[in-house]
PDB file of N, CA, C and O in Angstrom:
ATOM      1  N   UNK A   1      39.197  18.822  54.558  1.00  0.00           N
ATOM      2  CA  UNK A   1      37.951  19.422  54.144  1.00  0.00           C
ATOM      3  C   UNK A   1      38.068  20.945  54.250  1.00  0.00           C
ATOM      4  O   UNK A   1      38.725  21.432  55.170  1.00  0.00           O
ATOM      5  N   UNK A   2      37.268  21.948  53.069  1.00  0.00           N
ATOM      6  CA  UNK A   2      37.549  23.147  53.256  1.00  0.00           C
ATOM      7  C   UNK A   2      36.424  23.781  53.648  1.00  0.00           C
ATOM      8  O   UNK A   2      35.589  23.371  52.842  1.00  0.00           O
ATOM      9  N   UNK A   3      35.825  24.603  54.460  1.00  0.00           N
ATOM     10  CA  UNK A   3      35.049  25.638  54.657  1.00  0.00           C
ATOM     11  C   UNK A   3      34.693  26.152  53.632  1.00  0.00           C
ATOM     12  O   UNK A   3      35.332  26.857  52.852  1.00  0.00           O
ATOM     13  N   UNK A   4      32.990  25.595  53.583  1.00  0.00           N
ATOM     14  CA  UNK A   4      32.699  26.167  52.140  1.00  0.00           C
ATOM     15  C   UNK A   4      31.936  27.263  52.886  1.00  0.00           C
ATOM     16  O   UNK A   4      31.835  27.309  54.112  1.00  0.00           O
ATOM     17  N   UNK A   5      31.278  28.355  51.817  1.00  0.00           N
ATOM     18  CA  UNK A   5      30.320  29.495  51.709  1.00  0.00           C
ATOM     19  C   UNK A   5      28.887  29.052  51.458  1.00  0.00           C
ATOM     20  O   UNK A   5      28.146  28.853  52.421  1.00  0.00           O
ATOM     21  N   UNK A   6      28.576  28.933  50.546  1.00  0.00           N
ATOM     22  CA  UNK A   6      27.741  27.984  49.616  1.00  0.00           C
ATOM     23  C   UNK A   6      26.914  29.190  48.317  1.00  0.00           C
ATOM     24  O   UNK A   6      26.539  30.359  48.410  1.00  0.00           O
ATOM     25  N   UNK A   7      26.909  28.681  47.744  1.00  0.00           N
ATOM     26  CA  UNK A   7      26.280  29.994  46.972  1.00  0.00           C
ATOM     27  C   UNK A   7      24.222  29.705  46.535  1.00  0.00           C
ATOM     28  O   UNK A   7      23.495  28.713  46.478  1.00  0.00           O
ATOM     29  N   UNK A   8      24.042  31.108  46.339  1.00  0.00           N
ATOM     30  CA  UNK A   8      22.619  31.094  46.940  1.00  0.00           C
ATOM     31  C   UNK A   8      21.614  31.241  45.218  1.00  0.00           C
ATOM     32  O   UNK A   8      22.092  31.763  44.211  1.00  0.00           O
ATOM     33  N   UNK A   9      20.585  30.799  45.285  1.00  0.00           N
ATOM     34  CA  UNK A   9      20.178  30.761  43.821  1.00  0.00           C
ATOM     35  C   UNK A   9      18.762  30.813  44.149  1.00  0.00           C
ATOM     36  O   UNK A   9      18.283  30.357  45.188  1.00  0.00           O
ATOM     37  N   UNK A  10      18.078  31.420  43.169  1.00  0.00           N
ATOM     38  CA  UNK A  10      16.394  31.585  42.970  1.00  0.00           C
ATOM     39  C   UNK A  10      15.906  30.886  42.006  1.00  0.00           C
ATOM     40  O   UNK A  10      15.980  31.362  40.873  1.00  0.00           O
ATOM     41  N   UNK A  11      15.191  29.391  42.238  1.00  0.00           N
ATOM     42  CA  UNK A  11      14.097  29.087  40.849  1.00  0.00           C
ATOM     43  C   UNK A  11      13.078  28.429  41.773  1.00  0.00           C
ATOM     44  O   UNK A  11      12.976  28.062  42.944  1.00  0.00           O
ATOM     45  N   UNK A  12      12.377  28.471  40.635  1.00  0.00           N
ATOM     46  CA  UNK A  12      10.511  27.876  41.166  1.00  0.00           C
ATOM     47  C   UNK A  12      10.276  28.541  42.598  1.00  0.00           C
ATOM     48  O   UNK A  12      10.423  27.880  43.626  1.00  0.00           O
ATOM     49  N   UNK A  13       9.938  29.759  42.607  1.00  0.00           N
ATOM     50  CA  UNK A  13       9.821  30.436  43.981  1.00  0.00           C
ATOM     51  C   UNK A  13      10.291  29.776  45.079  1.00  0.00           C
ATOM     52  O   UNK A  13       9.462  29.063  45.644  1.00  0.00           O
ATOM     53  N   UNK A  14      11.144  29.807  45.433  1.00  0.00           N
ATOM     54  CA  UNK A  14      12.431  29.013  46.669  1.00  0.00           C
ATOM     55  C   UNK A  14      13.592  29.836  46.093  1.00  0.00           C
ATOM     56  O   UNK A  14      13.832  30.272  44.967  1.00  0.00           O
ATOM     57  N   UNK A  15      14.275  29.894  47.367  1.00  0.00           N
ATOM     58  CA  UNK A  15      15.923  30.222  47.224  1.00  0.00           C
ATOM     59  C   UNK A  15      16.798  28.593  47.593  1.00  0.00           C
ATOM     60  O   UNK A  15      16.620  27.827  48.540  1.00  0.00           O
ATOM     61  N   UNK A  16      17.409  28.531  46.851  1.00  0.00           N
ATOM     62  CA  UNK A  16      18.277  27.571  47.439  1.00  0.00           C
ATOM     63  C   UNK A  16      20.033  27.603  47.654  1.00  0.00           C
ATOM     64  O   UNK A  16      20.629  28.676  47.561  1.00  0.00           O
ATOM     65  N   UNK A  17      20.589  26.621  47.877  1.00  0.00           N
ATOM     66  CA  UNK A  17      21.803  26.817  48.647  1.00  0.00           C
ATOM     67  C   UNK A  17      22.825  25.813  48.015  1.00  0.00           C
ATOM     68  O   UNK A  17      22.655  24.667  48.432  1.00  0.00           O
ATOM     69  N   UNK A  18      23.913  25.968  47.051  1.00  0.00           N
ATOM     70  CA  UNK A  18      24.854  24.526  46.430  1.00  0.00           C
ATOM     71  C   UNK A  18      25.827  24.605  46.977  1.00  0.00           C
ATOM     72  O   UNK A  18      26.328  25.676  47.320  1.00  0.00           O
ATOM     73  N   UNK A  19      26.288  23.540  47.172  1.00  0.00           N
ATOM     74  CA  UNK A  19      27.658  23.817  48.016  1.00  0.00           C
ATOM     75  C   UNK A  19      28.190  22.275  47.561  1.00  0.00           C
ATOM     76  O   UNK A  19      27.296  21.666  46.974  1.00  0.00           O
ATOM     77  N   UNK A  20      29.259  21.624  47.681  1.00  0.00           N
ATOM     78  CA  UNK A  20      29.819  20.147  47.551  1.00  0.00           C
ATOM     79  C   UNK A  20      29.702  19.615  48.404  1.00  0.00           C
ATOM     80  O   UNK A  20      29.960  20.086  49.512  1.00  0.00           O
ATOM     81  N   UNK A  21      29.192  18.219  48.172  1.00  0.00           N
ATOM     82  CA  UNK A  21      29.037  16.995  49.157  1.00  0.00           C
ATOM     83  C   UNK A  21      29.743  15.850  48.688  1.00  0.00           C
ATOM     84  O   UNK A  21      29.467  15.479  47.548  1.00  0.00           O
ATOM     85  N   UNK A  22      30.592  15.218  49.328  1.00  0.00           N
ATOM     86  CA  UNK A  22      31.248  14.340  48.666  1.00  0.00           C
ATOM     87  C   UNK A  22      31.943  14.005  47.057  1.00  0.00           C
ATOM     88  O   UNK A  22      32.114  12.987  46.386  1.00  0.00           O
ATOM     89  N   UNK A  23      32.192  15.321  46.902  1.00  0.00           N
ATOM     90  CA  UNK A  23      33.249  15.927  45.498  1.00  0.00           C
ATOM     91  C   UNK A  23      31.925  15.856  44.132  1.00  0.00           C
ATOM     92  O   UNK A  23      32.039  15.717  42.914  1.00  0.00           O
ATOM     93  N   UNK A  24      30.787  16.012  44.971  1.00  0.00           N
ATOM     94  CA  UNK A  24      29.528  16.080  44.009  1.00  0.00           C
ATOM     95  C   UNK A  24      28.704  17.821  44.120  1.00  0.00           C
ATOM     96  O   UNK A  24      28.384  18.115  45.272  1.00  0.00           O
ATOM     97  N   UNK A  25      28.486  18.541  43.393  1.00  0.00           N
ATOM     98  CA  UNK A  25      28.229  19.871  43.257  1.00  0.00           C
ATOM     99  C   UNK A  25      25.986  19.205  43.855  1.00  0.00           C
ATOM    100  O   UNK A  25      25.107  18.719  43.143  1.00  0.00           O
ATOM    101  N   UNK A  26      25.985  19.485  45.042  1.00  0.00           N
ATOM    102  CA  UNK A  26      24.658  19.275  45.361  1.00  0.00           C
ATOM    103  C   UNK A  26      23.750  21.128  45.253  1.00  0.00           C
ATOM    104  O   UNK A  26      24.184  22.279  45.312  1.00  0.00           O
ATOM    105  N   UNK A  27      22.869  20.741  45.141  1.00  0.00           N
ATOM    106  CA  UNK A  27      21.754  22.086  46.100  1.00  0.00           C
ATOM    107  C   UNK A  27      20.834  21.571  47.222  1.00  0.00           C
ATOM    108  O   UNK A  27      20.493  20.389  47.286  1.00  0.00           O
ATOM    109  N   UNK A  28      20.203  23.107  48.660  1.00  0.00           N
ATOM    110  CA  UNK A  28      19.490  22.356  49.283  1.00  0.00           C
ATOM    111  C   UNK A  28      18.132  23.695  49.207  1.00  0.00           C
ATOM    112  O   UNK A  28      18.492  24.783  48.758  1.00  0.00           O
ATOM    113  N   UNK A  29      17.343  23.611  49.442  1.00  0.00           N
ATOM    114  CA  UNK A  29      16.201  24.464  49.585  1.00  0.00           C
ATOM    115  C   UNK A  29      16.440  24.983  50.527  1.00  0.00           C
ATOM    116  O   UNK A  29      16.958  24.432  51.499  1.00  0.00           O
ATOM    117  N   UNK A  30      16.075  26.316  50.449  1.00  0.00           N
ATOM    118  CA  UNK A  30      16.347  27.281  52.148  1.00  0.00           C
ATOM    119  C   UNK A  30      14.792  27.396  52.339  1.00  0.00           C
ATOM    120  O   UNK A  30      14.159  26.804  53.212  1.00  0.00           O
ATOM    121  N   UNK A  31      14.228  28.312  51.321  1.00  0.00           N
ATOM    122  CA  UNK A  31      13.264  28.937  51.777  1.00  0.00           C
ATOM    123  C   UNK A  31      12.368  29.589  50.364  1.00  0.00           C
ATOM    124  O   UNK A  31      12.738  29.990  49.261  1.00  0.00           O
ATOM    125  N   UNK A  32      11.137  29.469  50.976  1.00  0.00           N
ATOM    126  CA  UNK A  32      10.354  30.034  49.978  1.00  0.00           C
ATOM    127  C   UNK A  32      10.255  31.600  49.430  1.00  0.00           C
ATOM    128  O   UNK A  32      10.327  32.236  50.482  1.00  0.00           O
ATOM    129  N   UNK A  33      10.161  32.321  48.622  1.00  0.00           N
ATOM    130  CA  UNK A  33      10.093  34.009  48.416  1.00  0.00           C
ATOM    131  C   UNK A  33       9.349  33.974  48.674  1.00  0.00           C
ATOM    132  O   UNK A  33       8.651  32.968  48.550  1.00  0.00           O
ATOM    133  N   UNK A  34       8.861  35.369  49.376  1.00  0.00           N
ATOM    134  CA  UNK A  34       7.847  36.076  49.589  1.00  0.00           C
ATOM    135  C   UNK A  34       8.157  37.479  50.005  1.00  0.00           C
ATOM    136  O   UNK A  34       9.235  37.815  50.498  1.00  0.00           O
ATOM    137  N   UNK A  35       7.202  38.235  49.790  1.00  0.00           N
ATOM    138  CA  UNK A  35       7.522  39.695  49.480  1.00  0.00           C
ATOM    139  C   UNK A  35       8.224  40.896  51.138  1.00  0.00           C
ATOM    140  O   UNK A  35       8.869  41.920  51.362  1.00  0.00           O
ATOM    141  N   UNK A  36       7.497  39.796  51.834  1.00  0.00           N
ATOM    142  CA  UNK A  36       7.602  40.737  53.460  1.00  0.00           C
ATOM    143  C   UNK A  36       9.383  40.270  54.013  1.00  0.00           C
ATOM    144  O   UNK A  36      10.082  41.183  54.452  1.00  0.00           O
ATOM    145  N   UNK A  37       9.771  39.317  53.961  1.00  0.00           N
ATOM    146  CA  UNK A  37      11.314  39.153  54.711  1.00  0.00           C
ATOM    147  C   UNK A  37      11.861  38.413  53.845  1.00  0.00           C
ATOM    148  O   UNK A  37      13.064  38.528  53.610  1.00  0.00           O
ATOM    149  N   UNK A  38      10.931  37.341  53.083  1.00  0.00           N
ATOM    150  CA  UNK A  38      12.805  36.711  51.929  1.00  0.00           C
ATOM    151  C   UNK A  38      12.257  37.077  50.454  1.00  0.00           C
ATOM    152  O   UNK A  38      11.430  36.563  49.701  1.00  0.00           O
ATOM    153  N   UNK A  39      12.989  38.053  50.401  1.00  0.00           N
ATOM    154  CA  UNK A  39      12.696  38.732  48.826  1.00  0.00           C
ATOM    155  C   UNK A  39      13.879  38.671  47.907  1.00  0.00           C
ATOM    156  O   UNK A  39      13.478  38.642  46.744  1.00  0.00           O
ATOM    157  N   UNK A  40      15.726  38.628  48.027  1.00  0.00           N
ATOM    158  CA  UNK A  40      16.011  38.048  47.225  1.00  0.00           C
ATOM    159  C   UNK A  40      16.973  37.608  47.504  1.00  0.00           C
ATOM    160  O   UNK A  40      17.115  37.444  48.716  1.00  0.00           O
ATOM    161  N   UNK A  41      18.132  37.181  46.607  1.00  0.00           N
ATOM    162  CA  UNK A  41      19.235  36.627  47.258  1.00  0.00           C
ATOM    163  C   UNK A  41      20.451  37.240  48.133  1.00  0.00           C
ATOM    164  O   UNK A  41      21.333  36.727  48.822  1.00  0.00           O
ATOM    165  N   UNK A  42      20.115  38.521  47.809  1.00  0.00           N
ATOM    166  CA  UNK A  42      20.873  39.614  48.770  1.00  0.00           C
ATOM    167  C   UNK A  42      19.936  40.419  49.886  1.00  0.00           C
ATOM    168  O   UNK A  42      20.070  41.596  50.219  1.00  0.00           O
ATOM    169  N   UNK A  43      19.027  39.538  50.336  1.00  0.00           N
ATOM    170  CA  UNK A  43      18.173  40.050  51.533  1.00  0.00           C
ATOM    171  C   UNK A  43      19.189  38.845  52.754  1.00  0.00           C
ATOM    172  O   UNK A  43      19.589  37.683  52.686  1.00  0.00           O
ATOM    173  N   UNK A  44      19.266  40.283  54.075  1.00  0.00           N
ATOM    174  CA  UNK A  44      19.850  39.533  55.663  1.00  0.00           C
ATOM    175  C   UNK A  44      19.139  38.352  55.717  1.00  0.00           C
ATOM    176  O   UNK A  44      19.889  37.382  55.607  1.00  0.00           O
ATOM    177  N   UNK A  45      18.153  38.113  55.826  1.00  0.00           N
ATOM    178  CA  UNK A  45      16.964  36.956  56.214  1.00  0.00           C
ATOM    179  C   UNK A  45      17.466  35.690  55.179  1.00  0.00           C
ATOM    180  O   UNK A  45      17.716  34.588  55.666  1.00  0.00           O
ATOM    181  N   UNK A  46      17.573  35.897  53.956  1.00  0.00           N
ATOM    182  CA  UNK A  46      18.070  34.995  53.094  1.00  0.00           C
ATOM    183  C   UNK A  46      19.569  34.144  53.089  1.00  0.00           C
ATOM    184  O   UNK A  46      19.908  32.979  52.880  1.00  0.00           O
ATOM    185  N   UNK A  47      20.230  35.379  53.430  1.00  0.00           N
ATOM    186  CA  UNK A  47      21.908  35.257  53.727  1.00  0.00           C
ATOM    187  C   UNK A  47      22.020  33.962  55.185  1.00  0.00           C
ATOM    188  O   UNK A  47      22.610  32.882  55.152  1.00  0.00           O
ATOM    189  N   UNK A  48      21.208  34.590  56.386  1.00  0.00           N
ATOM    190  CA  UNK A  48      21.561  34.075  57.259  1.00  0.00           C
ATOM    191  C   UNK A  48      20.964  32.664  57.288  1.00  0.00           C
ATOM    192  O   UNK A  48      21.342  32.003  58.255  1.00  0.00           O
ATOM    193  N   UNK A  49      20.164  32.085  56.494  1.00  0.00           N
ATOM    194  CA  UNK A  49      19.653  30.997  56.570  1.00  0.00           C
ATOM    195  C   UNK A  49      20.524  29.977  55.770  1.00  0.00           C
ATOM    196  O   UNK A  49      20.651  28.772  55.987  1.00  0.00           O
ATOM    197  N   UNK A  50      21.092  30.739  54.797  1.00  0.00           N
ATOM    198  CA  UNK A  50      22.383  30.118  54.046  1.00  0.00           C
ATOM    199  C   UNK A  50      23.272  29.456  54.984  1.00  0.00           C
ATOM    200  O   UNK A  50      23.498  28.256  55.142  1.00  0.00           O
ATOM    201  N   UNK A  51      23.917  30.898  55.812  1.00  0.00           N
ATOM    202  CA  UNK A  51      25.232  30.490  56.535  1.00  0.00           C
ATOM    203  C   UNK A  51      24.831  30.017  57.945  1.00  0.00           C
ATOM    204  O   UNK A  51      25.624  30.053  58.886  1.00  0.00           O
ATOM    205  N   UNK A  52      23.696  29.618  58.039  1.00  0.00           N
ATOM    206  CA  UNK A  52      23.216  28.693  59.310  1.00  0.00           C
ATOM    207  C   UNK A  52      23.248  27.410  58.834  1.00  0.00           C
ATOM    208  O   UNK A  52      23.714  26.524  59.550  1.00  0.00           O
ATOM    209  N   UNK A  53      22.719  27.106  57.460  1.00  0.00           N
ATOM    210  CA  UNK A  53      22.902  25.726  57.078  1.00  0.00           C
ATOM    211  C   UNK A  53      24.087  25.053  56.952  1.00  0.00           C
ATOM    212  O   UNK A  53      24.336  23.909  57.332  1.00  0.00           O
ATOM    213  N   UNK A  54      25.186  26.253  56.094  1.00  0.00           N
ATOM    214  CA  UNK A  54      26.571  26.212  55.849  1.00  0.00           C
ATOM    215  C   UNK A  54      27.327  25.808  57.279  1.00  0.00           C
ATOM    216  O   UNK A  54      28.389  25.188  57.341  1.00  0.00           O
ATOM    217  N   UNK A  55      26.784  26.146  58.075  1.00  0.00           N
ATOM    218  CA  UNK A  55      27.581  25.961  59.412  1.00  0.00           C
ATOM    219  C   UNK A  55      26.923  24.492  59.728  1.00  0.00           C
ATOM    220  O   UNK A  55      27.842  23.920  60.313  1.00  0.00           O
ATOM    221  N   UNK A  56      26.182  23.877  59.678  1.00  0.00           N
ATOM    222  CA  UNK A  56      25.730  22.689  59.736  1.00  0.00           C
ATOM    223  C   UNK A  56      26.668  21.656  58.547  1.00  0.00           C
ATOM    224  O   UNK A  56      27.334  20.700  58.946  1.00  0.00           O
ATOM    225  N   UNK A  57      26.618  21.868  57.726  1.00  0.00           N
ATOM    226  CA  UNK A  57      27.396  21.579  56.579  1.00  0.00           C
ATOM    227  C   UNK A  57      28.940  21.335  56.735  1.00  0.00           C
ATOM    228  O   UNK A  57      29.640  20.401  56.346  1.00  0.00           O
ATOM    229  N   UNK A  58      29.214  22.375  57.368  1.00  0.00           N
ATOM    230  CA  UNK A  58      31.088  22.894  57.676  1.00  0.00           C
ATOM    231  C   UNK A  58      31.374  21.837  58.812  1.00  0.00           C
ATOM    232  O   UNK A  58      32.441  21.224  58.861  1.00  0.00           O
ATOM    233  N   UNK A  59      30.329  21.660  59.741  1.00  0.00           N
ATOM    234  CA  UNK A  59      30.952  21.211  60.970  1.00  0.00           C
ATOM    235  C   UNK A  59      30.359  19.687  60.856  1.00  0.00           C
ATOM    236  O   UNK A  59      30.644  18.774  61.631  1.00  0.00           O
ATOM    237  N   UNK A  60      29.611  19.611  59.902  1.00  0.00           N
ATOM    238  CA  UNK A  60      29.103  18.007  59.571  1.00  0.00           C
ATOM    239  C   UNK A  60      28.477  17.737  60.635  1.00  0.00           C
ATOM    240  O   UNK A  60      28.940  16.851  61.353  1.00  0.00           O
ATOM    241  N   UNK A  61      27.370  18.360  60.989  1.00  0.00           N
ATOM    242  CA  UNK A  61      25.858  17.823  62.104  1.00  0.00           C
ATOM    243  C   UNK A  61      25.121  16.836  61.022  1.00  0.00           C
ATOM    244  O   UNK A  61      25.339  17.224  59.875  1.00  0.00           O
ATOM    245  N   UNK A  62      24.702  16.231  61.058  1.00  0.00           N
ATOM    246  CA  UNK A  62      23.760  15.657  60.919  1.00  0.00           C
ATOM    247  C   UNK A  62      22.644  15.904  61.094  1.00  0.00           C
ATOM    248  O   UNK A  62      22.157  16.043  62.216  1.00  0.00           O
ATOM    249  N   UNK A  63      21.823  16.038  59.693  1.00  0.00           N
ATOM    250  CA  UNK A  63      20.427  16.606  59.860  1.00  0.00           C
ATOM    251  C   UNK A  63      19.550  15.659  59.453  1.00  0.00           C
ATOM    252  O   UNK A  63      19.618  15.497  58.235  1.00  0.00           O
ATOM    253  N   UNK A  64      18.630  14.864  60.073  1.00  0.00           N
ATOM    254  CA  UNK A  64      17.709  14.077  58.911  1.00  0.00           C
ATOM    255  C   UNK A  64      16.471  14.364  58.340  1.00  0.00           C
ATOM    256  O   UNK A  64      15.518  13.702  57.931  1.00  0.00           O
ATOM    257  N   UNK A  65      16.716  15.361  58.418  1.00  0.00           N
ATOM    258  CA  UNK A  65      15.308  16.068  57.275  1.00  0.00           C
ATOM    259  C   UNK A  65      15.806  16.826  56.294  1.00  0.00           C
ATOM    260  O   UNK A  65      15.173  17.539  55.516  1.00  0.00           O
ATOM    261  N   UNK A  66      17.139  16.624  56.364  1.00  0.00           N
ATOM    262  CA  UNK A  66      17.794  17.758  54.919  1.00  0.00           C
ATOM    263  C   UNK A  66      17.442  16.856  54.047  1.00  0.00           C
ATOM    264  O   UNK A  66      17.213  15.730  54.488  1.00  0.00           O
ATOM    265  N   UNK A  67      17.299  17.115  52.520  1.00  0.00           N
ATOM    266  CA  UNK A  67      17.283  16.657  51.245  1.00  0.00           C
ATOM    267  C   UNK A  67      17.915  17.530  51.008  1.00  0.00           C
ATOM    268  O   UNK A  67      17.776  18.704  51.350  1.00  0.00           O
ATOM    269  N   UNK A  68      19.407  16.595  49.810  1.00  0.00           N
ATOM    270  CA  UNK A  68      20.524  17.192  49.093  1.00  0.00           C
ATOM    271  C   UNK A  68      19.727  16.294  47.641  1.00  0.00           C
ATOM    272  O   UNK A  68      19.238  15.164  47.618  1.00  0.00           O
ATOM    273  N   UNK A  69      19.862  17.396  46.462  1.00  0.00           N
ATOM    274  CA  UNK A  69      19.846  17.384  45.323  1.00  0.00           C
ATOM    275  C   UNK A  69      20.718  17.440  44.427  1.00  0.00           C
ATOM    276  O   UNK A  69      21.111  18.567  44.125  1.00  0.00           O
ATOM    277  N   UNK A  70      21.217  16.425  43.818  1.00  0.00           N
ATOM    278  CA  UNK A  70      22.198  16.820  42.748  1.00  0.00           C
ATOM    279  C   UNK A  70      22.146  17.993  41.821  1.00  0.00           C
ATOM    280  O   UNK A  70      20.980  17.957  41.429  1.00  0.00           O
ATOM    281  N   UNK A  71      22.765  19.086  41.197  1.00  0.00           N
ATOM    282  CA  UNK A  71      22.416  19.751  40.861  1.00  0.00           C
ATOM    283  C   UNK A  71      21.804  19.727  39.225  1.00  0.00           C
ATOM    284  O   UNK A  71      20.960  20.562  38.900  1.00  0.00           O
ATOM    285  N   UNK A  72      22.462  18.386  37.935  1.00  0.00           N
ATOM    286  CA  UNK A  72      22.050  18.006  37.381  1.00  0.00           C
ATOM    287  C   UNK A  72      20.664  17.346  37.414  1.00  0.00           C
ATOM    288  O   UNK A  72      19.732  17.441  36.616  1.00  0.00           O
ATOM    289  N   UNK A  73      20.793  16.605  38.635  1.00  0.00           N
ATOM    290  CA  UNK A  73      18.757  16.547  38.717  1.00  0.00           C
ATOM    291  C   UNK A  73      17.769  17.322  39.429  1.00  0.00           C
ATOM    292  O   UNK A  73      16.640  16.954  39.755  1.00  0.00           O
ATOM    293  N   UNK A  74      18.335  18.462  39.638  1.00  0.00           N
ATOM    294  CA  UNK A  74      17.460  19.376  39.730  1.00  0.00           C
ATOM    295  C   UNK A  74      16.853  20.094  38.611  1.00  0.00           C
ATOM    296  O   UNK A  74      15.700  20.521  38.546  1.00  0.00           O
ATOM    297  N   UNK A  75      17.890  20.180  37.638  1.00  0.00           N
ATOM    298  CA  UNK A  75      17.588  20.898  36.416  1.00  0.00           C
ATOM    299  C   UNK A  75      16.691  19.589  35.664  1.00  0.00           C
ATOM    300  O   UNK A  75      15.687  19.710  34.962  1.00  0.00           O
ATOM    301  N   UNK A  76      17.145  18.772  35.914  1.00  0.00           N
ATOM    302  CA  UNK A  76      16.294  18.066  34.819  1.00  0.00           C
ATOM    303  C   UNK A  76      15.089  17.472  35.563  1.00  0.00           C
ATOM    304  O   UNK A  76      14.694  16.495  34.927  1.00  0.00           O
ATOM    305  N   UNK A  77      14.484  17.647  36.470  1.00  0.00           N
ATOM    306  CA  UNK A  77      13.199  17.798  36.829  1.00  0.00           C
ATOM    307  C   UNK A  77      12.801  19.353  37.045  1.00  0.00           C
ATOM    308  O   UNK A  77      11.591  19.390  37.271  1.00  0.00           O
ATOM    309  N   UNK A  78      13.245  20.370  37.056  1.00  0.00           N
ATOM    310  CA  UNK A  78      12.531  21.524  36.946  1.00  0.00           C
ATOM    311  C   UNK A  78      11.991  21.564  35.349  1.00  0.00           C
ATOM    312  O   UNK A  78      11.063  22.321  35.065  1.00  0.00           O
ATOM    313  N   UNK A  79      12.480  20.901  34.545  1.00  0.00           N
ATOM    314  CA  UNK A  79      12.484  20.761  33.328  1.00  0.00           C
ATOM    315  C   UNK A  79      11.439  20.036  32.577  1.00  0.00           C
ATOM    316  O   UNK A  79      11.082  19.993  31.399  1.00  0.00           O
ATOM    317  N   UNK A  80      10.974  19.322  34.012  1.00  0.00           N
ATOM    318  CA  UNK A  80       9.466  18.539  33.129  1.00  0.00           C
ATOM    319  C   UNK A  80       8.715  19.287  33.357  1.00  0.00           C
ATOM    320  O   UNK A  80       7.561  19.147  32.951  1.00  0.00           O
TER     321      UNK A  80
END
């Protein structure tokens, strides 16, 4: 397994986070925008919530309140 990064993306006011899960390209929700601390994808506050999850991810904790999204059905429900 390799140490991923994960890369960070903005739609429907949320930032979210894709990274691979089982040789499947997933996304996860970080966090909502808002104007005072997560404003965009190159804000500290945004970054570190990434590579806090990523480190959950890397070292395979187990979370049971994460929801992983395929990234094809994300698009095709942002889409209805």
């Amino acid at each position: 397994m390799r140490l991923q990064k994960g890369n960070l993306f903005y739609s429907n006011g949320a930032f979210y986070v894709r990274y691979y899960k089982d040789g499947k390209r997933v996304a996860h929700r970080l966090v909502a925008k808002d104007c005072e601390k997560h404003y965009s994808t190159d804000c500290k506050a945004v970054k570190l919530l990434r590579d806090e999850f990523m480190l959950k991810v890397n070292t395979r904790q187990p979370e049971s309140d994460v929801k992983d999204t395929l990234v094809a059905d994300f698009w095709k429900d942002s889409l209805r």
